[in-house]
N, CA and C atoms as a LAMMPS dump frame, in Angstrom:
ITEM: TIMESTEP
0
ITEM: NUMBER OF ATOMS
429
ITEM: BOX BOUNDS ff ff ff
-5.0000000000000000e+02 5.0000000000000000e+02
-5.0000000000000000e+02 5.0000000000000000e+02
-5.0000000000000000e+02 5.0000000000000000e+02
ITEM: ATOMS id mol type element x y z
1 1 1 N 302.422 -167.219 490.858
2 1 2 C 303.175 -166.19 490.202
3 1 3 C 303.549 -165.123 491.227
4 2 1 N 304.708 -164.816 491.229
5 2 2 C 305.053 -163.816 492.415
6 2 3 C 305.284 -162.419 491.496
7 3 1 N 304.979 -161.374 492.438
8 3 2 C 304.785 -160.165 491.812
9 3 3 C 306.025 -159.427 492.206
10 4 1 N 306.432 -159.005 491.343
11 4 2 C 307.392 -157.734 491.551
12 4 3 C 307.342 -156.82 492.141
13 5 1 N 308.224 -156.276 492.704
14 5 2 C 308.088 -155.051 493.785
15 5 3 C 308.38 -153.752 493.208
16 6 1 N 308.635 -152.502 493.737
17 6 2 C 308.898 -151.421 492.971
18 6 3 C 309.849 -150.571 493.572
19 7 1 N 311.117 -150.127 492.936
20 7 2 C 312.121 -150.121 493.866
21 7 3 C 312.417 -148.909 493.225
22 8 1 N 312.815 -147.754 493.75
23 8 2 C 313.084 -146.503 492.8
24 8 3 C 314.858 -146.087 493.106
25 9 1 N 315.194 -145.713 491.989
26 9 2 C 317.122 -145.938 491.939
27 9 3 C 317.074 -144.323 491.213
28 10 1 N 318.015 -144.346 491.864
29 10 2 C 318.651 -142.727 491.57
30 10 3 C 319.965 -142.846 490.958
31 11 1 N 319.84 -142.035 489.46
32 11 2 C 321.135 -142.71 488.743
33 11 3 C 321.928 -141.231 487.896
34 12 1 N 322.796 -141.142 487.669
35 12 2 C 323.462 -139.631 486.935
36 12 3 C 322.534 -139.902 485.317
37 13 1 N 322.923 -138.567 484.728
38 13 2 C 321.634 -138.212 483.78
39 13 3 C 322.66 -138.996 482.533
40 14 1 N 323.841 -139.129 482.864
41 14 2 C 324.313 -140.012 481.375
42 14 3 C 324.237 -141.202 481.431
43 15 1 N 324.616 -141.833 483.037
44 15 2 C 324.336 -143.344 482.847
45 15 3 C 323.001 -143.465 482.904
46 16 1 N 321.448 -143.004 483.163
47 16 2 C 320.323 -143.136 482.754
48 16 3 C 320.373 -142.91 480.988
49 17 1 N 320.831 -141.936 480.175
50 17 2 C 320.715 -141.835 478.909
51 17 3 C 321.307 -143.642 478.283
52 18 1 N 322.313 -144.179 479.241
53 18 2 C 323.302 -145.253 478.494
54 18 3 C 322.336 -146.41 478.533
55 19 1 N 321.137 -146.52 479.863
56 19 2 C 320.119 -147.268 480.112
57 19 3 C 319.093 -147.654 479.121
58 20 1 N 318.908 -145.858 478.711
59 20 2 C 318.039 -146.257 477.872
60 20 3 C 318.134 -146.084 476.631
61 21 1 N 319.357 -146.193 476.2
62 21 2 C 319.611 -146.377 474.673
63 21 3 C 320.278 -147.986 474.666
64 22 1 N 320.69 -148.873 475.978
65 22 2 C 320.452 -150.267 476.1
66 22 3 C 319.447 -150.556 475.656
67 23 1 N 318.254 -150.64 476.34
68 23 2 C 316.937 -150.925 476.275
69 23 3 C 316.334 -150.537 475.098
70 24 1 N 316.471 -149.74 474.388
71 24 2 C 316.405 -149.147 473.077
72 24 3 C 317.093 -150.734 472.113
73 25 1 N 318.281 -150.608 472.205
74 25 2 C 318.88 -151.513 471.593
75 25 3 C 318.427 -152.993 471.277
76 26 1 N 318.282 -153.363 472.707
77 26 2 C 317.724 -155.065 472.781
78 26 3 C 316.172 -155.254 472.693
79 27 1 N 315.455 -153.99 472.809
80 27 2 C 314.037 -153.811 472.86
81 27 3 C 313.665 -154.525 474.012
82 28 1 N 313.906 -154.121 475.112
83 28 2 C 313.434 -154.565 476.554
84 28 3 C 313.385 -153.066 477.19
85 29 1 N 312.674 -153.428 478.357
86 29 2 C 312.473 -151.901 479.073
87 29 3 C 313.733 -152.085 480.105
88 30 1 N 313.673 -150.919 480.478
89 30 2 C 314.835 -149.99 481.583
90 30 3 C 314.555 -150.804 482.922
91 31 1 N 314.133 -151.49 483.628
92 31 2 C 313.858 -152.032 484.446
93 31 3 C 314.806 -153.206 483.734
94 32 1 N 314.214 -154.221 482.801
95 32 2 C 314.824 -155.541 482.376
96 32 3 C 316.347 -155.067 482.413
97 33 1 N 317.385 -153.852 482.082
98 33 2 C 318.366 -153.622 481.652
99 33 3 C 318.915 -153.593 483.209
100 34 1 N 318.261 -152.654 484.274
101 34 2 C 318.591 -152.363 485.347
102 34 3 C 318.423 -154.02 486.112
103 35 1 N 317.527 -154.628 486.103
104 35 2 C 317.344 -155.88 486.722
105 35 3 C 318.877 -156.627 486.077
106 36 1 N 318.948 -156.981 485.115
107 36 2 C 320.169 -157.907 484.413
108 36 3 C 321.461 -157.117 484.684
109 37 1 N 321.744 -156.077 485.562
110 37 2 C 322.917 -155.31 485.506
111 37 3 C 322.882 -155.679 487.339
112 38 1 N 321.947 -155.469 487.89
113 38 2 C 321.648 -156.058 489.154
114 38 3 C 322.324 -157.523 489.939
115 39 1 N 321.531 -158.528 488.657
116 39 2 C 321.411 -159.528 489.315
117 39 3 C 323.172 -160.223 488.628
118 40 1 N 323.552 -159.631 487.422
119 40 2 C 325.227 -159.731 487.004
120 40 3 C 325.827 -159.737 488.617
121 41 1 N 326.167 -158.415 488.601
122 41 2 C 327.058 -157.998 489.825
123 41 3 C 326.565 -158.758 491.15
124 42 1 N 325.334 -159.534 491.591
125 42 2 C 325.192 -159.988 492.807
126 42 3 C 325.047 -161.1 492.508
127 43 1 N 325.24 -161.958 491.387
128 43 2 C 325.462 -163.023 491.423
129 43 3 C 326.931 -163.548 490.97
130 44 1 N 328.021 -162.626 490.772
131 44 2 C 328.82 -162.373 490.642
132 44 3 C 329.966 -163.259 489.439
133 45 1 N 328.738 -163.528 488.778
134 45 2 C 328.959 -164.572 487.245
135 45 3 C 329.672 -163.731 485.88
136 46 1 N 329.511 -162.471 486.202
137 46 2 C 330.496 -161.561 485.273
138 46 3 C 331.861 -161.208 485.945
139 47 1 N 332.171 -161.735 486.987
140 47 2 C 333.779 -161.441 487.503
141 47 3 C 334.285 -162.624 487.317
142 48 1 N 333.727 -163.386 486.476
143 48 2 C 334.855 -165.034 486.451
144 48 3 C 335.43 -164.148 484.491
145 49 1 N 334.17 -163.867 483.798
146 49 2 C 334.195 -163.617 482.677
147 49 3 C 335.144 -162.144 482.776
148 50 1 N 335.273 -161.647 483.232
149 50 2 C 335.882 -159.946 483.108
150 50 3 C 337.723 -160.319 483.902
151 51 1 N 337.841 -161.443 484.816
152 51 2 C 338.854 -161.92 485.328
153 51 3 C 339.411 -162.655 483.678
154 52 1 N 338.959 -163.397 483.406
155 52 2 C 339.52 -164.003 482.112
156 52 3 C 340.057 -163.119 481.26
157 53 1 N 338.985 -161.985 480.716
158 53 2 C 339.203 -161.196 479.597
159 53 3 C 340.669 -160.383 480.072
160 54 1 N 340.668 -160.095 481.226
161 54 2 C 341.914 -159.434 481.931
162 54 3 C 343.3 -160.339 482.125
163 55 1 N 342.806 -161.481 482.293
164 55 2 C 343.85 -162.082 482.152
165 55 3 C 344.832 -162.112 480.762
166 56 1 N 343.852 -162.336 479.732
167 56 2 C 344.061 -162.878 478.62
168 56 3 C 344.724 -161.631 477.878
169 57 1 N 344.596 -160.245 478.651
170 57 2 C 344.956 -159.046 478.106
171 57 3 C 346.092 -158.934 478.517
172 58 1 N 346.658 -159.625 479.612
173 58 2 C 347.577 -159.61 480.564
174 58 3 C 348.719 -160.191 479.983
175 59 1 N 348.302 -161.347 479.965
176 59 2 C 349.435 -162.486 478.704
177 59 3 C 349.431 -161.893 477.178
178 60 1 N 348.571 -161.144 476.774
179 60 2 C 348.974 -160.968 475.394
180 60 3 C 350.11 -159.649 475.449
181 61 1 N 349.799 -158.616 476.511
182 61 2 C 350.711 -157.831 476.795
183 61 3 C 352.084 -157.977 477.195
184 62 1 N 352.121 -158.961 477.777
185 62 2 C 353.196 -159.805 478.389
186 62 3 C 354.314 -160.562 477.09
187 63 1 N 353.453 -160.773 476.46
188 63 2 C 354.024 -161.695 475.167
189 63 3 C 354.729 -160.42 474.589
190 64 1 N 354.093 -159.101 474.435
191 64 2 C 354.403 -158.502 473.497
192 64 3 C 355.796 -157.622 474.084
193 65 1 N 355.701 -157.482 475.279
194 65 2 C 357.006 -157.148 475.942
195 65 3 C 358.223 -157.435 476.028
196 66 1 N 357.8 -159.286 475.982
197 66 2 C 359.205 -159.895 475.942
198 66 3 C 359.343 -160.251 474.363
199 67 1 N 358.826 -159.753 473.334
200 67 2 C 359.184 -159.292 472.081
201 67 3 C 359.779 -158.115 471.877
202 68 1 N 359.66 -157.599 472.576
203 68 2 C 360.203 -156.204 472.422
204 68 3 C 361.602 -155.653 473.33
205 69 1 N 361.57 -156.39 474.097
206 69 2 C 362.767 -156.921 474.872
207 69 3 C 363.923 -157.911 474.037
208 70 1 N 363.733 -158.609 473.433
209 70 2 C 364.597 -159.386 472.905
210 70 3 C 364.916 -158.353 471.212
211 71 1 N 364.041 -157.581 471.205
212 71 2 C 364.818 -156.712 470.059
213 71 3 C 365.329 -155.974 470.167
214 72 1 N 364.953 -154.987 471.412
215 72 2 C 366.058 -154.162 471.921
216 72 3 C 367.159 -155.039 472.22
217 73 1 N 367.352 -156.554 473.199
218 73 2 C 368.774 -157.202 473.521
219 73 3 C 369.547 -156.837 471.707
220 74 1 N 368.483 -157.737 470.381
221 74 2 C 369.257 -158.01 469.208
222 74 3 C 369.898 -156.901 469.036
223 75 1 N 369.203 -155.307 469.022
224 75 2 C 369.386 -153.991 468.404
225 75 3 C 370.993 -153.765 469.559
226 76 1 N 370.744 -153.866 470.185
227 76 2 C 372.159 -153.397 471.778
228 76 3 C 373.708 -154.39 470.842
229 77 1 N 373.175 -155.723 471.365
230 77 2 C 374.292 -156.527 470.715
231 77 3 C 374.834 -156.421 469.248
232 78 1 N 373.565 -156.037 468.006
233 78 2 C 374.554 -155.525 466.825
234 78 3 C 374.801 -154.57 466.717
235 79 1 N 374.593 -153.111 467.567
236 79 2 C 375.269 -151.455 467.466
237 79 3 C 376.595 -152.02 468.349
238 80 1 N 377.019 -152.801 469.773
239 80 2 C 378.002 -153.484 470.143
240 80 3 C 379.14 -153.591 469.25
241 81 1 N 378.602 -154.586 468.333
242 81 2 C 379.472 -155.401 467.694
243 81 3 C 379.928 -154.352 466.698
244 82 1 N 379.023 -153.816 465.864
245 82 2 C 379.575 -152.643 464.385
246 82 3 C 380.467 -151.956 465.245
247 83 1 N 380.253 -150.702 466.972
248 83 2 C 380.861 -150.234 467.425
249 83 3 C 382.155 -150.54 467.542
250 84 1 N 382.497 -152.076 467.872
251 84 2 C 383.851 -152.288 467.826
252 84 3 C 384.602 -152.499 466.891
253 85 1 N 383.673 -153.06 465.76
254 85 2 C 384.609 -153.614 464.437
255 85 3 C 384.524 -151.839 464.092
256 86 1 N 383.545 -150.972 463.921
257 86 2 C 384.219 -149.7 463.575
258 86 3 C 385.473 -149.523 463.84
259 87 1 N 385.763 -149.057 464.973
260 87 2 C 386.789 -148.66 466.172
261 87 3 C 387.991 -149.539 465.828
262 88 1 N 388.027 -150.765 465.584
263 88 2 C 389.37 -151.561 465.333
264 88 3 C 389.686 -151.322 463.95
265 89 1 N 388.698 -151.138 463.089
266 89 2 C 389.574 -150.934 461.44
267 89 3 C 388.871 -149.477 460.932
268 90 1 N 388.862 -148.547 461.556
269 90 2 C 388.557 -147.116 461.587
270 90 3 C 389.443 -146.566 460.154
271 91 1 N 390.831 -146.947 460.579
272 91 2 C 392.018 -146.251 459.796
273 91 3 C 393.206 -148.061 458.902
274 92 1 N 393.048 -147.687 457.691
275 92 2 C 394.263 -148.728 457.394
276 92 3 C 395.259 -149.003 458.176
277 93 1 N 395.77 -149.741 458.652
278 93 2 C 397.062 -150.14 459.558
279 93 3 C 398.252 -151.181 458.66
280 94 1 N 399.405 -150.559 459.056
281 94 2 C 400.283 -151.391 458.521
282 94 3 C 399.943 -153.292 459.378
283 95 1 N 400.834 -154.218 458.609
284 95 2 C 400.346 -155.685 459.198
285 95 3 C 401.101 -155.274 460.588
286 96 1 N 402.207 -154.741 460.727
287 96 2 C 403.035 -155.152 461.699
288 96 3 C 402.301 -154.22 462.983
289 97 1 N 401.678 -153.268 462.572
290 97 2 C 400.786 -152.792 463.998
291 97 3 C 399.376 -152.977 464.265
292 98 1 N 398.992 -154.047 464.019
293 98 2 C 397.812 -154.648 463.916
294 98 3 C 397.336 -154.588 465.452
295 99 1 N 398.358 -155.186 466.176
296 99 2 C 398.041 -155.365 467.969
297 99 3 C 397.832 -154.536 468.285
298 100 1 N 398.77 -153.627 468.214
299 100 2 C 399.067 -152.557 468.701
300 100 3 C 397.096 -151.647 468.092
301 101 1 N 397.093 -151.336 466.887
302 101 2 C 395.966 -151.251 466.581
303 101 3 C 394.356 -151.731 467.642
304 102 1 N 394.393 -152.776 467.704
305 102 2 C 393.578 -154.013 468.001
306 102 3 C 393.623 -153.184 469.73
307 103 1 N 394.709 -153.152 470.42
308 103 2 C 394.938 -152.405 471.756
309 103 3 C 394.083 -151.332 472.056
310 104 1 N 394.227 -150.537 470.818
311 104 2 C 393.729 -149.073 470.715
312 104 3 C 392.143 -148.765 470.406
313 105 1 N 391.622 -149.975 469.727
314 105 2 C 389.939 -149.961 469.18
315 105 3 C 389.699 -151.027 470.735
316 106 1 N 390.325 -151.747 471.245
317 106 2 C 389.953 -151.968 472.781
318 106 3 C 389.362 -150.612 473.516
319 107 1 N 390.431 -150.057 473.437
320 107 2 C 390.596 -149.147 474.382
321 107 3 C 389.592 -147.957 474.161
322 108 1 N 389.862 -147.578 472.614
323 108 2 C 388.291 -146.782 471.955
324 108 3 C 387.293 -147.454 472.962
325 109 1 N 387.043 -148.715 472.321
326 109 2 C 385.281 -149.434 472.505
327 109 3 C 385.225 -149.494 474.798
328 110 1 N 386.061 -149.604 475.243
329 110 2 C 385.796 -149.022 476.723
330 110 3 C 385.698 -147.375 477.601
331 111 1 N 386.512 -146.543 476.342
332 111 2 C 385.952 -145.459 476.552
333 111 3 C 384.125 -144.898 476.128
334 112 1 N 384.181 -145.517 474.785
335 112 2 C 382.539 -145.044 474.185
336 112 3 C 381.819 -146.025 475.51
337 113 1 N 382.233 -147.254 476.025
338 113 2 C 381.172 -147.882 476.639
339 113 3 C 381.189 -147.066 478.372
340 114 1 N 381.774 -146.266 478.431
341 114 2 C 382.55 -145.519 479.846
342 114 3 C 380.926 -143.99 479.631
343 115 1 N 381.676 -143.615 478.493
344 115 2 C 380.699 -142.74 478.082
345 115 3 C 379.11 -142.581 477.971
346 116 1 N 378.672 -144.257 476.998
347 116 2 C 377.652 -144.06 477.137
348 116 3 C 377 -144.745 478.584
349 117 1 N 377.736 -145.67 479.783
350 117 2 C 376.503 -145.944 480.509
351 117 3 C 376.411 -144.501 481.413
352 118 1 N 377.293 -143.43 481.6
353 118 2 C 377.364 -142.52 482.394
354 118 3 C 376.184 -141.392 481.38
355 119 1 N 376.421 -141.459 480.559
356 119 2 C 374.902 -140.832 479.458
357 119 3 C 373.6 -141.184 479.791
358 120 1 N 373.475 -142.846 480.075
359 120 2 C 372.057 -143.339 480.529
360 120 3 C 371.9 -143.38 481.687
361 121 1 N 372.932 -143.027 482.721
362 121 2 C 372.468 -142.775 483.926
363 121 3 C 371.967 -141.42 484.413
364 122 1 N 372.74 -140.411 483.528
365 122 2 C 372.041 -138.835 483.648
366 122 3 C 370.759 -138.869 482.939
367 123 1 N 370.432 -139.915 482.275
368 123 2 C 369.039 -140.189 481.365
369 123 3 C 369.392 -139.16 479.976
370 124 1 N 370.582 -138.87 479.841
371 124 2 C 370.217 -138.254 478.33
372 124 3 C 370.483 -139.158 477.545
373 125 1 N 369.773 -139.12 476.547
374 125 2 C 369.495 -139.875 475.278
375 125 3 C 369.51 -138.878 473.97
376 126 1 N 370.062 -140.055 473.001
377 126 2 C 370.282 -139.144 471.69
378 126 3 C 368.715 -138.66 471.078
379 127 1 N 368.059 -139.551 471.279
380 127 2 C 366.483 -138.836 470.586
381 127 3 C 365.908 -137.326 470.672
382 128 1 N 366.339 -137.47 472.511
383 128 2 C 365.841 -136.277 472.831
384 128 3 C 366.413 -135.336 472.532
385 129 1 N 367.757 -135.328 472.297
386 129 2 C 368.575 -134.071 472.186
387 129 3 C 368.416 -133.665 471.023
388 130 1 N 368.202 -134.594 469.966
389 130 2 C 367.831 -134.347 468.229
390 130 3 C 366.87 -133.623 468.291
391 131 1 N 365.629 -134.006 469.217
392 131 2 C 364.227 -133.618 469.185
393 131 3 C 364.689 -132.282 469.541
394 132 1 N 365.138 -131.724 470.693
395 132 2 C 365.527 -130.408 470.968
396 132 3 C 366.296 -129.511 469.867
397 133 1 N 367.092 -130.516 469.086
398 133 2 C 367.908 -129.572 468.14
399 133 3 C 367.166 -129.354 467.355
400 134 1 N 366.554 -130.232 466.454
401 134 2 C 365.39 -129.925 465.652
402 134 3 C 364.609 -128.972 466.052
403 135 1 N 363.791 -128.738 466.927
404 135 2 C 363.246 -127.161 467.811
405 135 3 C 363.815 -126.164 467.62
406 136 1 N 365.31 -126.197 468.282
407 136 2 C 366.199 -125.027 467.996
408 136 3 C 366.229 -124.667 467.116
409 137 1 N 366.415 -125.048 465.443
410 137 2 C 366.584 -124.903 464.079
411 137 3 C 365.417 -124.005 464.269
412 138 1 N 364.285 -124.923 463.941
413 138 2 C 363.214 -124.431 463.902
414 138 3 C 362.808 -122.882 464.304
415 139 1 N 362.718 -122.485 465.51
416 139 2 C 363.196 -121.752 465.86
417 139 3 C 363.618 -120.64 465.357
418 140 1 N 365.426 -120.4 464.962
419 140 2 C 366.319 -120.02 464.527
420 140 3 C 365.275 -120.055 463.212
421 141 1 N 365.311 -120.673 462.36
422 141 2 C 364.275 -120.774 460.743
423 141 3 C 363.546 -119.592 460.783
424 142 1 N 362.573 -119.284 462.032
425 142 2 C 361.22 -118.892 461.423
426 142 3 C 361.741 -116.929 462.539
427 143 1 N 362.629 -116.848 462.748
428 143 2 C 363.053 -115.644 463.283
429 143 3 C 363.418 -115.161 462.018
């Protein structure tokens, strides 16, 4: 039977409290908790298990991105599409200026698209500016 040695560890006063409300828990002493936290990390059998769990957090995050990506594409392509069919039948048109019409909701739908990528390149966005107006009211309200 080989005897144990006695090794004294100097530890902060919360991760000693976390020790021994482990040991509390599983009903083993502070040594058994400190030994099994020891021999984890130097035998290095919890980095195959903590690599997995990370992985697996990795791909589920991943999944959920390119869900969220393909609804923003759906959400882009049908404000697109309403934008133009707005813009082309905005106003009744006689039959005979239909083209002529059709020319003009072109020409609308490349100005709004002129407009807004020069909007997302200064980074303003409609949310924020609501969010600000809403403030302002506010504001203005309570004066």
């Amino acid at each position: 039977m080989t005897r144990r040695q006695r090794m004294n560890v100097y530890c902060e006063p919360g991760l000693l409290k976390q020790v021994e409300a482990l040991a509390e828990r599983r009903k083993v002493s502070k040594s058994a908790v400190i030994e099994a936290a020891v021999l984890s990390l130097v035998s290095g059998e919890d980095d195959g298990r903590r690599d997995a769990a990370l992985s697996k957090r990795l791909d589920r995050l991943g999944r959920r991105i390119d869900d969220v990506d393909e609804a923003v594409a759906v959400l882009g392509e049908a404000f697109a599409l309403y934008t133009r069919a707005w813009m082309r039948h905005q106003l009744p048109i006689p039959a005979n200026e239909n083209e002529a019409a059709k020319g003009r909701g072109a020409e609308m739908y490349a100005r709004f698209n002129d407009v807004l990528v020069r909007r997302l390149a200064r980074g303003q966005r409609f949310l924020n500016e609501r969010v600000r107006d809403v403030a302002g009211q506010k504001r203005e309200n309570d004066m």
